[in-house]
N, C-alpha and C positions, 0 to 999 in steps of 0.2 A: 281692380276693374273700375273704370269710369263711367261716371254715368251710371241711368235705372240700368241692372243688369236684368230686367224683365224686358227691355229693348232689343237686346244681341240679339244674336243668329242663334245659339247654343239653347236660348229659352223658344224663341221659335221652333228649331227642329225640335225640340223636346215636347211642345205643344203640339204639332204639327204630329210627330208620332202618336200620342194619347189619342187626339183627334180621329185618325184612321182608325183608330182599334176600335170604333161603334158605340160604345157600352155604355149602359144605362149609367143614370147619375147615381155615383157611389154612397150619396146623402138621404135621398127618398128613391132611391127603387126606380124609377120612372123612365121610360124612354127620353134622349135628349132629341133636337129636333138639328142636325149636322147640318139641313139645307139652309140656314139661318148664316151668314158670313157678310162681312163687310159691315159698314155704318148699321144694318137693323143690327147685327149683333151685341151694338152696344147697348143698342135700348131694348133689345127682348130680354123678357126673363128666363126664357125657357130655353135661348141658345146654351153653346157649350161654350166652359170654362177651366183650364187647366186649374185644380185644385191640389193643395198638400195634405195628406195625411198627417203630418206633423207640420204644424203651422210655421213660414218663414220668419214671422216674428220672432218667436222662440229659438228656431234653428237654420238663420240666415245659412248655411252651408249644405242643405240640403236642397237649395231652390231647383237646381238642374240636378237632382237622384230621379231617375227613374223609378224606381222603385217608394218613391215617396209622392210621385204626380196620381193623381185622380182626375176622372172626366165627371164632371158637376154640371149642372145648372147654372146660371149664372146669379139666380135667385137663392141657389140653393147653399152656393159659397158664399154669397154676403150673408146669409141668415146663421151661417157656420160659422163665420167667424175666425176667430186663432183661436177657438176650441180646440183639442187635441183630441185624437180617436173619432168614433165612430156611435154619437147617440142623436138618434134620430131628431127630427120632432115629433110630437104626436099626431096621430094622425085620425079625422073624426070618423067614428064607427060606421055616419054617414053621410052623405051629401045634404045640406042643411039647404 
């Protein structure tokens, strides 16, 4: 394949489906905020971002599995990292 393959149509529809499905960010729990699209999206932190459960780093061949796509935060995928699985950050007892 040529080029980012996060460019295609294939990671699009694949984005594009996670996206419909609503759901809170798989990272912290949280509502994601879907009306956020276009250029703010790239600067808010709280739009959505298709994320992996197993990081593409590690396993370039899962980039388009369904079954490996997450709906994130956009905040919440850079804070994640190519960590693998599912440990939260902590989170404080209260509002400080």
């Amino acid at each position: 394949m040529a080029g980012n393959p996060r460019n295609g149509s294939r990671y699009r529809r694949l984005q594009a489906q996670q996206r419909a499905l609503g759901l809170p960010c798989w990272w912290c729990g949280h509502e994601i905020d879907y009306t956020i699209t276009g250029l703010e999206a790239q600067r808010s932190s709280w739009a959505f971002t298709l994320d992996h459960y197993t990081p593409v780093s590690k396993r370039p061949d899962l980039l388009l599995d369904p079954a490996n796509a997450r709906s994130a935060h956009r905040r919440c995928n850079s804070a994640k990292g190519d960590r693998t699985g599912r440990t939260a950050p902590q989170q404080a007892s209260r509002r400080w």
